[in-house]
mmCIF file of the C-alpha atoms, coordinates in Angstrom:
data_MODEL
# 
_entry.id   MODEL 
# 
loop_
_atom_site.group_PDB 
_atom_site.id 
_atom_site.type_symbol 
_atom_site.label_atom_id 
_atom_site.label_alt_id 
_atom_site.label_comp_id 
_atom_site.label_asym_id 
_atom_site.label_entity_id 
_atom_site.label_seq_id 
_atom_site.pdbx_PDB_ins_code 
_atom_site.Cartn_x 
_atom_site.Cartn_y 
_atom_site.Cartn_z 
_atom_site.occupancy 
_atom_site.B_iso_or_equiv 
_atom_site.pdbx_formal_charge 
_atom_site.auth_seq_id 
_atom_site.auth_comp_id 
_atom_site.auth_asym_id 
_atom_site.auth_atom_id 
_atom_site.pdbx_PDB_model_num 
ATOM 1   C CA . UNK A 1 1   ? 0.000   0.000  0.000   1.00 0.00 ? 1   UNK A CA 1 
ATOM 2   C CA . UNK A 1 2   ? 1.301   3.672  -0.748  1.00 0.00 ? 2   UNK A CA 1 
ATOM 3   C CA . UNK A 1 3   ? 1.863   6.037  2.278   1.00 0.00 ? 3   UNK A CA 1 
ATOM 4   C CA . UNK A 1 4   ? 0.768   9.283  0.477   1.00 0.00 ? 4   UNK A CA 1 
ATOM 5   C CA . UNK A 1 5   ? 1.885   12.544 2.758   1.00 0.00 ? 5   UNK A CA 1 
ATOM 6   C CA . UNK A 1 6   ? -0.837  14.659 4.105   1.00 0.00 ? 6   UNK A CA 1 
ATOM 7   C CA . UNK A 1 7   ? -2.358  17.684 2.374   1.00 0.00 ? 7   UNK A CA 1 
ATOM 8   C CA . UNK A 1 8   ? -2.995  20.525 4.795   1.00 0.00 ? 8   UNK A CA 1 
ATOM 9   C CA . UNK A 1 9   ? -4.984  23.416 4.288   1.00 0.00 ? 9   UNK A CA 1 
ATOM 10  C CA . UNK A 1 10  ? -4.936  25.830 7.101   1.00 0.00 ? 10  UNK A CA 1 
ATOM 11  C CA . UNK A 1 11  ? -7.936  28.477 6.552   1.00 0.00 ? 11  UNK A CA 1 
ATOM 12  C CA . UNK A 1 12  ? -9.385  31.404 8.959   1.00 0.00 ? 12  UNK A CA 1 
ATOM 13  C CA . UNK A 1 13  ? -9.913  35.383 9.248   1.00 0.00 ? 13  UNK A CA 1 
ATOM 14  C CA . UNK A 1 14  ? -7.357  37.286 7.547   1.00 0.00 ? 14  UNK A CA 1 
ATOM 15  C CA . UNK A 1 15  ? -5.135  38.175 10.076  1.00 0.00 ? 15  UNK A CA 1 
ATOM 16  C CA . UNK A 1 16  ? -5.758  34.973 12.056  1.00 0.00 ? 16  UNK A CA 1 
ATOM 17  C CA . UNK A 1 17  ? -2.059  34.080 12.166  1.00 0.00 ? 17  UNK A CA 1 
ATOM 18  C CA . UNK A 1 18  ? -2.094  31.193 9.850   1.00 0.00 ? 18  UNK A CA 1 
ATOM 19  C CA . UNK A 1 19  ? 0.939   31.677 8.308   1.00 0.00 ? 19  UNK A CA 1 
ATOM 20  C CA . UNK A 1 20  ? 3.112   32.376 11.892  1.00 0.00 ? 20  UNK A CA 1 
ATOM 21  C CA . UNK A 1 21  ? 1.605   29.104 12.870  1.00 0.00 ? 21  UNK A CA 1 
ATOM 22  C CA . UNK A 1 22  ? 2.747   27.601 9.504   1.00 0.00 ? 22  UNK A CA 1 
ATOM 23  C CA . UNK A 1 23  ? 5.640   29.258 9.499   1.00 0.00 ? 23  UNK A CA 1 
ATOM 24  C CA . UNK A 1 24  ? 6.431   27.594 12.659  1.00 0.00 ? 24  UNK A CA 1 
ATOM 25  C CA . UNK A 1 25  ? 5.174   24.227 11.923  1.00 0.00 ? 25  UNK A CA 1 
ATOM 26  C CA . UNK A 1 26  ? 7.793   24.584 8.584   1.00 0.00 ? 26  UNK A CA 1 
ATOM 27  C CA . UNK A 1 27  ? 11.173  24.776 11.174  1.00 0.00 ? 27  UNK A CA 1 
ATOM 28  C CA . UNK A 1 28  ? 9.931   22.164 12.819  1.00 0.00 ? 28  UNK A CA 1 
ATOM 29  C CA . UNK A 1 29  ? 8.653   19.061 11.666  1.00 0.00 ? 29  UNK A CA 1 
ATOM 30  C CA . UNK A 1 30  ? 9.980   17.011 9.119   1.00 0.00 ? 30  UNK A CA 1 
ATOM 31  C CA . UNK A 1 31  ? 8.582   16.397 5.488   1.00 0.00 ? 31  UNK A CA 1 
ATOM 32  C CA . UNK A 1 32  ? 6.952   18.995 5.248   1.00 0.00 ? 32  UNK A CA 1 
ATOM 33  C CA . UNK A 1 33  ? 6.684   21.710 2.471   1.00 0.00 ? 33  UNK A CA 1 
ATOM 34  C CA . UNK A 1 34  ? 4.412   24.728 1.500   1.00 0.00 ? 34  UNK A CA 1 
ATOM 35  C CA . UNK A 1 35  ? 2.496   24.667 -1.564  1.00 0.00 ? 35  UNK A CA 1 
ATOM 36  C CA . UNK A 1 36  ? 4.379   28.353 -2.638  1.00 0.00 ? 36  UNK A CA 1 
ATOM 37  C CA . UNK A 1 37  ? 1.631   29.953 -5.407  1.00 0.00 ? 37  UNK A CA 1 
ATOM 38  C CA . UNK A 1 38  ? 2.377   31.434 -8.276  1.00 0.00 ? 38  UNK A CA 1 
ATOM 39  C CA . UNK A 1 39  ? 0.966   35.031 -9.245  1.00 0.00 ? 39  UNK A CA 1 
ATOM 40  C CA . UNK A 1 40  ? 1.241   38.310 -10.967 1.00 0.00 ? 40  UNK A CA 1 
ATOM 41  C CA . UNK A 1 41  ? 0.232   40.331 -8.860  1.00 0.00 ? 41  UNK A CA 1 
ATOM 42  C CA . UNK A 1 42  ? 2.390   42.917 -6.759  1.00 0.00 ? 42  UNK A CA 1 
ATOM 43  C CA . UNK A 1 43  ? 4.078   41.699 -3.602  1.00 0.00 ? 43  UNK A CA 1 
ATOM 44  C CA . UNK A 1 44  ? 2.148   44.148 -0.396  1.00 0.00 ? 44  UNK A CA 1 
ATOM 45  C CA . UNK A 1 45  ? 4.692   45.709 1.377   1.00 0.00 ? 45  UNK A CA 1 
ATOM 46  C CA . UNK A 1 46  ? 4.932   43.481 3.818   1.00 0.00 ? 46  UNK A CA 1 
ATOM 47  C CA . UNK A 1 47  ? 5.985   41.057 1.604   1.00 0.00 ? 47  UNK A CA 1 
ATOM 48  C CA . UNK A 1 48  ? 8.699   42.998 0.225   1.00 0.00 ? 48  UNK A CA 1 
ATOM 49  C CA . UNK A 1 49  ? 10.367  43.658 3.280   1.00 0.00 ? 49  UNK A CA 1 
ATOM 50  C CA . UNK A 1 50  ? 10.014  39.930 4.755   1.00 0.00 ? 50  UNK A CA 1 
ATOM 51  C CA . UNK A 1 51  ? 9.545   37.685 1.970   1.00 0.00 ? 51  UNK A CA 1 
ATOM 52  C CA . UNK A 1 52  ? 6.919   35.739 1.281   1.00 0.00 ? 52  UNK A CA 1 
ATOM 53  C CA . UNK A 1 53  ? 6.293   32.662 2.518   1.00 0.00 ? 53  UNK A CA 1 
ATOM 54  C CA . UNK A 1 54  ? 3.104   31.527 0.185   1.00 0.00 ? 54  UNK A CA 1 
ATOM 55  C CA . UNK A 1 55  ? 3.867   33.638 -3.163  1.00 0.00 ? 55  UNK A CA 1 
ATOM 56  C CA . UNK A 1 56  ? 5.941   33.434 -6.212  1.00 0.00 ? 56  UNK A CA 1 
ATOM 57  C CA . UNK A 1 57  ? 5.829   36.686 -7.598  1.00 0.00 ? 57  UNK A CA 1 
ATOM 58  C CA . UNK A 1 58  ? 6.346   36.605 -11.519 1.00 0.00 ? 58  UNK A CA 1 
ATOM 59  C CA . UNK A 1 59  ? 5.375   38.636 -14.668 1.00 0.00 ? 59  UNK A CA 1 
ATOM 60  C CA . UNK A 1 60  ? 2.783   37.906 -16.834 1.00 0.00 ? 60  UNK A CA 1 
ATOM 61  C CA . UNK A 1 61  ? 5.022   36.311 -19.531 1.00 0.00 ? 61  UNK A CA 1 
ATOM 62  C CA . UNK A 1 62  ? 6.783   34.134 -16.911 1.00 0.00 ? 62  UNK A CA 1 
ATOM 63  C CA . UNK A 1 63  ? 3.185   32.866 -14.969 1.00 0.00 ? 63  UNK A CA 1 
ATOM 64  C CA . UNK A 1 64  ? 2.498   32.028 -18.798 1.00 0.00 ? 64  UNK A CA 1 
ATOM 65  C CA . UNK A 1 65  ? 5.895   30.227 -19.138 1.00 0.00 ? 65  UNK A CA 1 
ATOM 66  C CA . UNK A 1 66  ? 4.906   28.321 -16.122 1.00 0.00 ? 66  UNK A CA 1 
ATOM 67  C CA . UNK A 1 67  ? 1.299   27.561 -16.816 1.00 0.00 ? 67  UNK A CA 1 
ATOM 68  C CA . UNK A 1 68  ? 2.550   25.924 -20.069 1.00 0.00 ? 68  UNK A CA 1 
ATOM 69  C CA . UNK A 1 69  ? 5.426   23.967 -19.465 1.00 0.00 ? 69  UNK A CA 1 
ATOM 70  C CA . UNK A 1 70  ? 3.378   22.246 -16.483 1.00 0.00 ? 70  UNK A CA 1 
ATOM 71  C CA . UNK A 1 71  ? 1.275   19.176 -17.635 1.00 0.00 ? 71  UNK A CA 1 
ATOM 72  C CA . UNK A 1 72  ? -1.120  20.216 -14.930 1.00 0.00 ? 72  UNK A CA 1 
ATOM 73  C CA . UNK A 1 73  ? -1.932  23.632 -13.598 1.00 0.00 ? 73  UNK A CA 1 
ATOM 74  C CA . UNK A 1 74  ? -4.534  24.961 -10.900 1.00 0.00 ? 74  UNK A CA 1 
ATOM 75  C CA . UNK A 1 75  ? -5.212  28.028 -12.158 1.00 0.00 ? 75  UNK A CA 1 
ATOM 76  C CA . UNK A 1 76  ? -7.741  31.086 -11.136 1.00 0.00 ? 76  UNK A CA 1 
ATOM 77  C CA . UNK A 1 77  ? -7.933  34.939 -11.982 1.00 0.00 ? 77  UNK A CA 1 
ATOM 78  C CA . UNK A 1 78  ? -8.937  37.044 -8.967  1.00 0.00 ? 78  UNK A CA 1 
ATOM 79  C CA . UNK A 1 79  ? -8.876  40.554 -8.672  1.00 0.00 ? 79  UNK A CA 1 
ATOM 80  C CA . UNK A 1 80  ? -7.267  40.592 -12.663 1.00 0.00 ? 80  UNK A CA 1 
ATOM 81  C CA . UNK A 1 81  ? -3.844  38.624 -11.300 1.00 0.00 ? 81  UNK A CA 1 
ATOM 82  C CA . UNK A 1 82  ? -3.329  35.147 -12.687 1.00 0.00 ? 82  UNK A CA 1 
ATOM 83  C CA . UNK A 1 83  ? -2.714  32.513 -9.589  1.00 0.00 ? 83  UNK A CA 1 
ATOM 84  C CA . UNK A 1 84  ? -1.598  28.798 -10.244 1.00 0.00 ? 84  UNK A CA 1 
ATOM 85  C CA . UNK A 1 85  ? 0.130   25.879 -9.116  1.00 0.00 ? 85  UNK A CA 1 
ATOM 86  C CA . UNK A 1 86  ? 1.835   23.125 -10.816 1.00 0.00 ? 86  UNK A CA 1 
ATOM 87  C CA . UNK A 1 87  ? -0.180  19.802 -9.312  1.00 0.00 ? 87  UNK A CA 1 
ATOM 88  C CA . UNK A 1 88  ? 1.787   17.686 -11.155 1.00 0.00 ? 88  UNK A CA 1 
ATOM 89  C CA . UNK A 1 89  ? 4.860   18.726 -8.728  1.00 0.00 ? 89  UNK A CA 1 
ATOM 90  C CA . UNK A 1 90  ? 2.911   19.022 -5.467  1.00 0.00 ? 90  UNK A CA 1 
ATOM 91  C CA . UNK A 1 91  ? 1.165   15.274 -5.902  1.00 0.00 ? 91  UNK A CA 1 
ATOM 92  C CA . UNK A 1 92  ? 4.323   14.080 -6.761  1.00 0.00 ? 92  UNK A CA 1 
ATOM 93  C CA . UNK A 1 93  ? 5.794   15.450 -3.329  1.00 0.00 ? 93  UNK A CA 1 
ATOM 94  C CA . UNK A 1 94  ? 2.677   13.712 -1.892  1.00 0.00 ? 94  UNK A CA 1 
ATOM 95  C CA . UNK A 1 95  ? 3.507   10.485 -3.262  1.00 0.00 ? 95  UNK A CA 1 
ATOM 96  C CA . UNK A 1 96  ? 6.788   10.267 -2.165  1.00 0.00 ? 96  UNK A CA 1 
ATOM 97  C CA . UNK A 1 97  ? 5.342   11.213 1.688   1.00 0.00 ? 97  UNK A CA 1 
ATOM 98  C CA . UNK A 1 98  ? 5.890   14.559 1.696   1.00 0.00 ? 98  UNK A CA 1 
ATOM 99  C CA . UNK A 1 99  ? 3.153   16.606 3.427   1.00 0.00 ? 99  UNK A CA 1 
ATOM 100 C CA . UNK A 1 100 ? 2.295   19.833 1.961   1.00 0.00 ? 100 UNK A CA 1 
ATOM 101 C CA . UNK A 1 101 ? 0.524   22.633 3.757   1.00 0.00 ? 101 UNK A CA 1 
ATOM 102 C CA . UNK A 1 102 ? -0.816  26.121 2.487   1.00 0.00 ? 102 UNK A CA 1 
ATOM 103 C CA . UNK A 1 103 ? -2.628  29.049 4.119   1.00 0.00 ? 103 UNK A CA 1 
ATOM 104 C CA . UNK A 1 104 ? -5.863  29.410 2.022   1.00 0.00 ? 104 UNK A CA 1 
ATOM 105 C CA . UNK A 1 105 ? -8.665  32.404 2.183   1.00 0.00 ? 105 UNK A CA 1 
ATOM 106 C CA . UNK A 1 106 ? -11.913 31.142 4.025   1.00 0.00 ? 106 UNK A CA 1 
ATOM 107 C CA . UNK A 1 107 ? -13.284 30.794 0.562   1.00 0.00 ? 107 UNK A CA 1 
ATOM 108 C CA . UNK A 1 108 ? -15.078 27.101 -0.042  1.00 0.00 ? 108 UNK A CA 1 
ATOM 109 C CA . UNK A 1 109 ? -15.375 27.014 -3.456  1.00 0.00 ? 109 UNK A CA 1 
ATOM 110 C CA . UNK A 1 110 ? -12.012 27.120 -4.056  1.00 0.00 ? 110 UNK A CA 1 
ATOM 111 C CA . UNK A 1 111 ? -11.187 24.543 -1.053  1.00 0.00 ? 111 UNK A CA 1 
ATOM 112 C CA . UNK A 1 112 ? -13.757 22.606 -2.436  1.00 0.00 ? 112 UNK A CA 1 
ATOM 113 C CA . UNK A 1 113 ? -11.966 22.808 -5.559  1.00 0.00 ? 113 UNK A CA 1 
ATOM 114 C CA . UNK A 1 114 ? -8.639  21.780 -4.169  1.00 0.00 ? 114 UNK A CA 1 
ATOM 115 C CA . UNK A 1 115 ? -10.454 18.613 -2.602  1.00 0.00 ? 115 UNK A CA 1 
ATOM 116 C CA . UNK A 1 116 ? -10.433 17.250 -6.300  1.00 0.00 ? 116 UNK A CA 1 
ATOM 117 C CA . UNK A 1 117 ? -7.609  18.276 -8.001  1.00 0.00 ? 117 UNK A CA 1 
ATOM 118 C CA . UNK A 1 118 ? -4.453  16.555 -5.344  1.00 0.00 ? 118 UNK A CA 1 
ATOM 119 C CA . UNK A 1 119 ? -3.667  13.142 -5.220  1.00 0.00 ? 119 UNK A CA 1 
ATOM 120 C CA . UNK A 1 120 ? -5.027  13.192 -1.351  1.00 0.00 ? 120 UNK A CA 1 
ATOM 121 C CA . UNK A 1 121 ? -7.984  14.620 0.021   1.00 0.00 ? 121 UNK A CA 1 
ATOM 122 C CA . UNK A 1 122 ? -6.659  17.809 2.259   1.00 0.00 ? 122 UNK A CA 1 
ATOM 123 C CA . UNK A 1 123 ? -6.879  17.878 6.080   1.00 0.00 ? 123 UNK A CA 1 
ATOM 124 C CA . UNK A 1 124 ? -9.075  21.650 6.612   1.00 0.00 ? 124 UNK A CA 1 
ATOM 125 C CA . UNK A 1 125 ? -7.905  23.384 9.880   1.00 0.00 ? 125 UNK A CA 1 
ATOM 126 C CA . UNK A 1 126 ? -9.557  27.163 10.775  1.00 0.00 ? 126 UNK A CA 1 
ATOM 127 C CA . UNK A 1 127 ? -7.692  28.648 13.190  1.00 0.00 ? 127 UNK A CA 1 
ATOM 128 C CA . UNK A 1 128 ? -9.805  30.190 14.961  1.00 0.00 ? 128 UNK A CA 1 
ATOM 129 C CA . UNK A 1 129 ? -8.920  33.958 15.807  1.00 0.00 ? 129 UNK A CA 1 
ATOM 130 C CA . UNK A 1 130 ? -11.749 36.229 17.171  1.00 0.00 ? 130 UNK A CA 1 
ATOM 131 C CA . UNK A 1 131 ? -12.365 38.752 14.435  1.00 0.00 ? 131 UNK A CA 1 
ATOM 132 C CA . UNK A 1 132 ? -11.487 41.465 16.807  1.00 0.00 ? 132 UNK A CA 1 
ATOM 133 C CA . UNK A 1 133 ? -8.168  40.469 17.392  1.00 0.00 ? 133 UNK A CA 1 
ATOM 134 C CA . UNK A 1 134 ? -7.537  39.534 13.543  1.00 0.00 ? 134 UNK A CA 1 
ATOM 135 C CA . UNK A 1 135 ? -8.724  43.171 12.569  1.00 0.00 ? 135 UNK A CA 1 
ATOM 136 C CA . UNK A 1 136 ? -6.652  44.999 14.701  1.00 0.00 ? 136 UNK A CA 1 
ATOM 137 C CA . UNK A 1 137 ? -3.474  42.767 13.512  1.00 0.00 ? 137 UNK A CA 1 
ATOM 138 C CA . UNK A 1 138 ? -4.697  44.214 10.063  1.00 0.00 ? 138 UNK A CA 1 
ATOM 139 C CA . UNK A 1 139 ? -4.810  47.227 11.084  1.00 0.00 ? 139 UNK A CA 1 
ATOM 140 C CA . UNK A 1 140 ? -1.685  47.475 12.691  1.00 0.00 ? 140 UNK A CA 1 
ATOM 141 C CA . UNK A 1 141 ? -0.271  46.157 9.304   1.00 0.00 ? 141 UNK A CA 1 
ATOM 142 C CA . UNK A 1 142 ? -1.990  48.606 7.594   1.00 0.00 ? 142 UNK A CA 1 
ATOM 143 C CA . UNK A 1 143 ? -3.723  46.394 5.517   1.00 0.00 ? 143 UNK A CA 1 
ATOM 144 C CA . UNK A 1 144 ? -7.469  47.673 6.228   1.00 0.00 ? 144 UNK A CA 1 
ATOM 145 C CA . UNK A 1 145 ? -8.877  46.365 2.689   1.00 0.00 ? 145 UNK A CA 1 
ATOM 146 C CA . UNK A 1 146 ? -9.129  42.926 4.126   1.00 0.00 ? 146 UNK A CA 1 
ATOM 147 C CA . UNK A 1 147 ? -10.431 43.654 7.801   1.00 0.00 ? 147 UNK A CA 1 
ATOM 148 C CA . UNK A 1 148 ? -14.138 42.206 8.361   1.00 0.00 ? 148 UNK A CA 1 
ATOM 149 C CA . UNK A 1 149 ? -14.310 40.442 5.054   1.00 0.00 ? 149 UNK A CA 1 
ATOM 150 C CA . UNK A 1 150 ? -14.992 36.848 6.264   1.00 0.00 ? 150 UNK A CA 1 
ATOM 151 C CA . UNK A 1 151 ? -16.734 36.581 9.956   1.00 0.00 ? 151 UNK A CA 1 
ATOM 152 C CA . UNK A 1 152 ? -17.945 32.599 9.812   1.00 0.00 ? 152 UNK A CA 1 
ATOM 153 C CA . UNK A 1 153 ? -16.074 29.278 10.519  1.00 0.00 ? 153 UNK A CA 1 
ATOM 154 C CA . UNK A 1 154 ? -15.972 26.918 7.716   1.00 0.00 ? 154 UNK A CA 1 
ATOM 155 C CA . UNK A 1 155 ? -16.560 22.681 8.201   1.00 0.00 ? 155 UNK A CA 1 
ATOM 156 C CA . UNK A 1 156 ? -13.114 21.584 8.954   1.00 0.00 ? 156 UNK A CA 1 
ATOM 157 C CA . UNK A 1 157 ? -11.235 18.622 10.241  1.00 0.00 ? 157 UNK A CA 1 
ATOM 158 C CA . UNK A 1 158 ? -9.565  20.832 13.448  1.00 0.00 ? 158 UNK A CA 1 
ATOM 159 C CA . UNK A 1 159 ? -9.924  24.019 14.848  1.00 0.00 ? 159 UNK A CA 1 
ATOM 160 C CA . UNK A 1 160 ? -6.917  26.091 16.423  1.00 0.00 ? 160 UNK A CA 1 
ATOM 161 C CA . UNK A 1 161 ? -7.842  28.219 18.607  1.00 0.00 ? 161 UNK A CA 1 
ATOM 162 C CA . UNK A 1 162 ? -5.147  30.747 20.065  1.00 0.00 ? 162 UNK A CA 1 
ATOM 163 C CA . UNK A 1 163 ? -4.817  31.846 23.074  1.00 0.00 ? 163 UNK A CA 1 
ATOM 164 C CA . UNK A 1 164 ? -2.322  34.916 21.943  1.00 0.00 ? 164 UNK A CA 1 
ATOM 165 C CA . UNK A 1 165 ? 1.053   33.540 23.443  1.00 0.00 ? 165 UNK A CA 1 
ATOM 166 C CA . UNK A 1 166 ? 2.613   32.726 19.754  1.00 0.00 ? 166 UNK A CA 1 
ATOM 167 C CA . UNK A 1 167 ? 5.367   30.188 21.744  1.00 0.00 ? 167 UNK A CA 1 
ATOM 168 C CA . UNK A 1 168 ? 2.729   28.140 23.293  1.00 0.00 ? 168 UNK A CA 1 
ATOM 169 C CA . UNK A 1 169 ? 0.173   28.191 19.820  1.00 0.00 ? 169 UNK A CA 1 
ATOM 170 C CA . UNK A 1 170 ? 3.060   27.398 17.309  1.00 0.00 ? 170 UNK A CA 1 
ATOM 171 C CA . UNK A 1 171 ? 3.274   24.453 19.852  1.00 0.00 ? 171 UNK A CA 1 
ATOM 172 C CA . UNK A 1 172 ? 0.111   23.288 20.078  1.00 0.00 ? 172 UNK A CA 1 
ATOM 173 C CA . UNK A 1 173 ? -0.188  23.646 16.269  1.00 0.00 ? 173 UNK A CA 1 
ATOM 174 C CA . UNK A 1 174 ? 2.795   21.630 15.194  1.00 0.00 ? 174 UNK A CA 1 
ATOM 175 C CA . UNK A 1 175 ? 1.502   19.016 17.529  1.00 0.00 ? 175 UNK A CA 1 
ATOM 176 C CA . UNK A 1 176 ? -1.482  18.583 16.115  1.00 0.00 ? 176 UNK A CA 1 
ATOM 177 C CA . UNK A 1 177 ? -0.180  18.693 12.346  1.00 0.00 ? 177 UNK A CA 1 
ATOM 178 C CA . UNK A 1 178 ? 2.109   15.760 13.323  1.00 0.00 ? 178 UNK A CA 1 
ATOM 179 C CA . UNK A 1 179 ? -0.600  14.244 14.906  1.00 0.00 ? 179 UNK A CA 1 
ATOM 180 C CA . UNK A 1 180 ? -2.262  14.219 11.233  1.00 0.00 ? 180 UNK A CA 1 
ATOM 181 C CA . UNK A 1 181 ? 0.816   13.354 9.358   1.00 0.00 ? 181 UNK A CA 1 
ATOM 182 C CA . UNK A 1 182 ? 1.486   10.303 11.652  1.00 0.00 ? 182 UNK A CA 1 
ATOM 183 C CA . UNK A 1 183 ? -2.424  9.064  11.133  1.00 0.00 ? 183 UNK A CA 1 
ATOM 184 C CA . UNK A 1 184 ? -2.247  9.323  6.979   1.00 0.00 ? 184 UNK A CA 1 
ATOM 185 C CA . UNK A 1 185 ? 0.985   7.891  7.329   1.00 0.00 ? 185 UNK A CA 1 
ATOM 186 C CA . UNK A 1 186 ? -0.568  4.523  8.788   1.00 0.00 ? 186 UNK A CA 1 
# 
């Protein structure tokens, strides 16, 4: 029998701290990789001064390079930037037991979407910030455009729910994402 690694989708309010927590998870447990997206759109300034952990920033002509050279690409147009991902790559990661986690927008059409197109079925975790909290991280970012936009939990598999000492929630969060990974690997 194959041991496929897990496929992790960690969703919640923008601002929630998904990717800290992923971030996190990423220095510490083994086999596991982020499912980086490509896009054309413009990194925010935050990403320009840190990186970014979930984007490949690109030009038009090189997302198009991309798109075609992969045998299989999830693409989508939001906001008039081209996102994608080569699934060809990413299932064969999962094949070899690699698990692969992303930070996705509360939006379930498109997680819905993802159910169908990996060679596993993702594991959905919300983490579940209250939206106060999450807005003023915004906020403080100065990233107001995307304060208040989602306010409701989605079905998932988990829930994380901070309790605002980052230490102790990277903790509990990389504990249960092994947790996960050790089950799929059985």
């Amino acid at each position: 029998m194959k041991v496929y690694g897990t496929f992790i989708l960690v969703t919640g309010l923008y601002g929630a701290g998904k990717t800290s927590l992923v971030s996190a998870a990423l220095l510490s447990v083994e086999k596991l990789e982020y499912l980086k997206t490509t896009t054309t759109r413009l990194p925010r300034p935050e990403e320009i001064a840190h990186g970014s952990l979930e984007y490949d920033f690109v030009t038009r002509s090189e997302y198009e390079f991309r798109r075609r050279a992969s045998q299989y690409w999830d693409h989508s147009e939001v906001g008039g930037y081209e996102y994608g991902a080569d699934i060809d790559r990413i299932n064969q990661k999962l094949a070899h037991g690699v698990s692969v986690i992303c930070c996705v927008a509360p939006d379930m059409a498109v997680i819905l979407e993802m159910r169908t197109l990996y060679a596993t079925p993702p594991v959905l975790i919300w983490v579940d910030t209250p939206l106060a909290i999450a807005n003023a991280r915004l906020l403080a970012s100065g990233d107001d455009s995307r304060a208040a936009r989602v306010e409701h939990r989605l079905q998932s598999e988990s829930v994380v729910e901070p309790i605002g000492n980052l230490e102790i929630d990277q903790a509990n969060f990389i504990k249960m994402l092994t947790q996960y990974m050790d089950a799929s690997r059985r």
